[in-house]
C-alpha positions in Angstrom: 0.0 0.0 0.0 2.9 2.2 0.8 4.6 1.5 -2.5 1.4 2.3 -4.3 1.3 5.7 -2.3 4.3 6.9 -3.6 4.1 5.8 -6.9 0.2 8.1 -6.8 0.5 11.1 -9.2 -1.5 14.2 -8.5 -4.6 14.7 -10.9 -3.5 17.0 -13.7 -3.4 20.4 -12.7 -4.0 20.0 -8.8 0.3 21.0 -8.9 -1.1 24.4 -11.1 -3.0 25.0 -8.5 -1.1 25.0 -5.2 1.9 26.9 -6.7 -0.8 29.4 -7.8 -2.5 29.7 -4.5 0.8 29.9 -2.0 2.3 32.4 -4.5 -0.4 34.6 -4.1 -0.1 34.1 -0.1 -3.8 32.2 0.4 -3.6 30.1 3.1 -4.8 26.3 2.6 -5.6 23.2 4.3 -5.6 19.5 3.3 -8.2 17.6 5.4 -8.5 13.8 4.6 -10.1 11.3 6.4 -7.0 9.4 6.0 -4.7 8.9 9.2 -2.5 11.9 9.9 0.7 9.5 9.7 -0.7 8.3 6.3 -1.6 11.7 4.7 1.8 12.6 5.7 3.5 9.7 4.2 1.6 10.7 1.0 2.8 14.1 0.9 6.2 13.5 1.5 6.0 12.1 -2.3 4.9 15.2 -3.3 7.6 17.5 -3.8 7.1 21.1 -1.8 3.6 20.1 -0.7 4.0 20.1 2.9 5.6 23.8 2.7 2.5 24.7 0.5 -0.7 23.6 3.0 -1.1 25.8 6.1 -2.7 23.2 7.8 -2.7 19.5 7.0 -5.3 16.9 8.8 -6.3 13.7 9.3 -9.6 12.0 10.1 -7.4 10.6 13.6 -7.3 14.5 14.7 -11.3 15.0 14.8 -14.4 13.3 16.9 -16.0 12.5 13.2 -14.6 12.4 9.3 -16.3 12.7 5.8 -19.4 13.4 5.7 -19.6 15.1 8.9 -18.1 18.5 9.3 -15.5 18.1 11.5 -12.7 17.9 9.6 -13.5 21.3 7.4 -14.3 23.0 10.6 -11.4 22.0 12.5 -9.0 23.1 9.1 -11.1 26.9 8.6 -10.6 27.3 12.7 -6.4 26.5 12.3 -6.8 28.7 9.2 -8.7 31.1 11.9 -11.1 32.3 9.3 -15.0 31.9 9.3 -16.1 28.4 7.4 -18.8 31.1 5.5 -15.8 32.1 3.9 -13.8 28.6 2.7 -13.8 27.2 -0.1 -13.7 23.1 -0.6 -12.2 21.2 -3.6 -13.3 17.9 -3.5 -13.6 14.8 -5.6 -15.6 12.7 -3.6 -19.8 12.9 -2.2 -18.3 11.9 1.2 -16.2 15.6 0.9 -19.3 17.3 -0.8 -21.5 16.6 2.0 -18.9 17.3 4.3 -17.9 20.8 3.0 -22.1 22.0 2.6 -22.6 20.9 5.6 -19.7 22.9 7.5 -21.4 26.0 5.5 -18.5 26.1 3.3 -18.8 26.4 -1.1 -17.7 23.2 -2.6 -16.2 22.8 -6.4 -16.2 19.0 -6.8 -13.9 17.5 -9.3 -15.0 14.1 -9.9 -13.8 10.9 -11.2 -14.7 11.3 -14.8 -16.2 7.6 -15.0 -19.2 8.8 -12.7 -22.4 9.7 -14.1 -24.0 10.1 -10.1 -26.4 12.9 -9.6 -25.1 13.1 -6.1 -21.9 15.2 -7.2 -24.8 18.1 -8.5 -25.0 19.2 -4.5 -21.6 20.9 -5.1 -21.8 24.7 -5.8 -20.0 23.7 -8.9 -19.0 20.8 -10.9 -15.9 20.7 -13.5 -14.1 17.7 -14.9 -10.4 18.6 -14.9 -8.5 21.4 -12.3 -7.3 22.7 -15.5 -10.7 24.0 -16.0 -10.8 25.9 -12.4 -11.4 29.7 -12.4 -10.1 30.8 -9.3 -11.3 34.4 -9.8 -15.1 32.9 -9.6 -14.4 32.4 -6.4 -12.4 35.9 -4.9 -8.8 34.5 -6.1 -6.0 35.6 -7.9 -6.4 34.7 -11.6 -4.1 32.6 -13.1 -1.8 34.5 -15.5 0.2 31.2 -17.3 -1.7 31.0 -20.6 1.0 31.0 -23.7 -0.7 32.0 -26.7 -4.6 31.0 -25.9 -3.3 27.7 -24.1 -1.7 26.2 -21.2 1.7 24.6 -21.4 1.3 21.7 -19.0 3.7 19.3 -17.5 3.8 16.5 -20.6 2.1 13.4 -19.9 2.4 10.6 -22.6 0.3 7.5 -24.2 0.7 4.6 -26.8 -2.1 4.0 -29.4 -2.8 2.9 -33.1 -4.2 5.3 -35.3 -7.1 4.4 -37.3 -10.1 6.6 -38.9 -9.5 10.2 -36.6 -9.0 8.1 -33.9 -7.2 6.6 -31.7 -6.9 3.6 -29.5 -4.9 3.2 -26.6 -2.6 0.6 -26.2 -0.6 0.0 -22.8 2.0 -2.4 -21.7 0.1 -3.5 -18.6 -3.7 -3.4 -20.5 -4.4 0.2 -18.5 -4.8 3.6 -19.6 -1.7 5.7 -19.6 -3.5 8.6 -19.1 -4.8 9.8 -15.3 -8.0 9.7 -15.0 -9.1 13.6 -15.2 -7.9 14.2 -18.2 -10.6 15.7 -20.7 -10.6 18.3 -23.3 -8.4 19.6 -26.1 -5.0 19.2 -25.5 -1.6 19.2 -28.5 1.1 17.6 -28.6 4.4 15.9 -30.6 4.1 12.3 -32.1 6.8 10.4 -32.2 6.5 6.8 -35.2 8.3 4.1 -35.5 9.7 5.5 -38.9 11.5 8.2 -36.7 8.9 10.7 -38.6 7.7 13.3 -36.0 4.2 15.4 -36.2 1.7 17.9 -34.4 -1.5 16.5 -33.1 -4.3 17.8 -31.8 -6.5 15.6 -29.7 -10.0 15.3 -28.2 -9.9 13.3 -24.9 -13.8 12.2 -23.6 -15.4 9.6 -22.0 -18.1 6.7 -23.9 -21.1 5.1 -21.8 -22.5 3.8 -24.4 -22.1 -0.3 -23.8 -22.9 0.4 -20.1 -19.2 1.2 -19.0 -17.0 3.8 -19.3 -14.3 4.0 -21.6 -12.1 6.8 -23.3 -12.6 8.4 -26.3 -9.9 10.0 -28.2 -10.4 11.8 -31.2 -6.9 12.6 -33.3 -6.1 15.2 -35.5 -2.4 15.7 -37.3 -2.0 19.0 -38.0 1.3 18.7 -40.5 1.5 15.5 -42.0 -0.9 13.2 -43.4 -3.0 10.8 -41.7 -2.5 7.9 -44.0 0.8 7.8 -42.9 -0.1 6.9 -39.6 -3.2 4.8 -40.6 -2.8 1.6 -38.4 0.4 2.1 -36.9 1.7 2.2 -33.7 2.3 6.1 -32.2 3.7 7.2 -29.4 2.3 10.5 -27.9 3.7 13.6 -25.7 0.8 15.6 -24.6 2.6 19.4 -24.0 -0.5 21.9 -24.3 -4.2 22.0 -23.5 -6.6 24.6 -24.9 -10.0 23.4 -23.5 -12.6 21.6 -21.7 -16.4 20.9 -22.8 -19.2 23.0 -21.9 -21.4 20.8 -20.6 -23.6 20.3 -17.3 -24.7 16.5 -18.1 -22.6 13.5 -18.6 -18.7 13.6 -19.4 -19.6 10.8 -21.9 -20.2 12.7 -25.1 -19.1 12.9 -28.7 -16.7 16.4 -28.5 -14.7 17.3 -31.8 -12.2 19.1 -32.4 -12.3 21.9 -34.0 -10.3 24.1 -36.8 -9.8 27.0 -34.3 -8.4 24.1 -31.6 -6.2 23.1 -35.0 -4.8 26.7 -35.5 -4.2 27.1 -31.9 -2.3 24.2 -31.3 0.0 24.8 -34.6 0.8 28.3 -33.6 1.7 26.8 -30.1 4.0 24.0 -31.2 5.7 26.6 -32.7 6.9 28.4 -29.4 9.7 27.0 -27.1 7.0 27.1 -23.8 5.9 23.7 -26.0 8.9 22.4 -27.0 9.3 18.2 -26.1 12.7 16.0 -26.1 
């Protein structure tokens, strides 16, 4: 369990976010219903994120955790500001509950392969924390936007190319990706033919058959796609441009459009989304 612990990645963005917010001076708390000596041993993966958090507790430190209050109320007192005036990211209904019912708003960011209508008692629902405004909420804007997109810490994935689309193919029969990513994002591809290109892909969820599983539209923005018709690709994922308006279900058809296709060129262009 350990080992898994500290082999956990952070959803996409959540990294973004904390830099953001302690660069800005806003004070935050992490409150899990984990064991204080466990969500320590988690951070202590995460490089800086102990220095970041103001207050960090666990469910051991509090008469009751998630979905009671406790936890939220014990954080905003260490914080010493009034609850009315927190805000809780969460990702679970456990944390929702939790957070409305210590008074606090709640954005919920929840696992993409949930269609629940419990997660709709959150103030606000998105699907990645690359899609989180802070200035909805009273905080500092983010200012890191590169030319109508957001260079983001590359994440990679194996596929075959066939039709504008791609499918997935892994080493260990799992996704590559983590699981909250969704939008437009652009990237490098690297072939087995040493040939390297620009794509553009759409990254969305299918509930079609029952379960979920992901859908990833493909675009290649300066070479043709017969060239890559049935072969084996490797993608670096450097840039993302946008999520999906949508208040329903994650499990849509989204394409991509030509504006996503002449943002992402004009990007790969710039060193801020340069990959070796």
């Amino acid at each position: 369990m350990f080992f898994r612990w500290l082999q956990a990645k952070p959803h996409i963005g959540v990294n973004r976010l904390i830099k953001h917010l302690h660069k800005h001076g806003v004070p935050s708390a992490i409150a899990s219903n984990s064991r204080t000596k466990n969500v320590d041993f988690k951070l202590s993966s995460q490089k800086g994120w102990k220095e970041y958090f103001s207050v960090i507790l666990g469910g051991d430190q509090v008469k009751s955790g998630k979905p009671s209050p406790d936890l939220f109320l014990e954080a905003a007192n260490k914080l010493d500001v009034d609850p009315s005036c927190c805000l809780v990211l969460e990702d679970s209904v456990l944390g929702i509950k939790a957070g409305k019912a210590a008074s606090m708003q709640v954005v919920v960011v929840p696992s993409i392969q949930s269609d629940t209508d419990e997660f709709s008692i959150a103030d606000y629902v998105i699907h990645s924390f690359l899609d989180f405004q802070p200035e909805l909420w009273g905080l500092p804007p983010f200012d890191d936007r590169v030319m109508k997109a957001l260079p983001i810490e590359p994440f990679h994935l194996k596929g075959t190319y066939k039709n504008g689309f791609l499918q997935e193919n892994s080493d260990n029969g799992e996704s590559d990706l983590p699981g909250q990513v969704w939008g437009v994002f652009f990237g490098w591809v690297d072939f087995d033919s040493q040939k390297s290109f620009k794509i553009v892909v759409s990254i969305s969820w299918d509930s079609s058959c029952g379960s979920f599983s992901r859908n990833i539209q493909a675009c290649f923005i300066n070479g043709s796609d017969e060239q890559t018709f049935d072969q084996p690709i490797e993608v670096a994922l450097v840039g993302y441009i946008r999520g999906f308006c949508t208040k329903g279900s994650p499990s849509a058809d989204f394409p991509i459009l030509d504006q996503d296709k002449s943002i992402a060129e004009a990007c790969l262009n710039l060193t801020a989304y340069c990959y070796h």
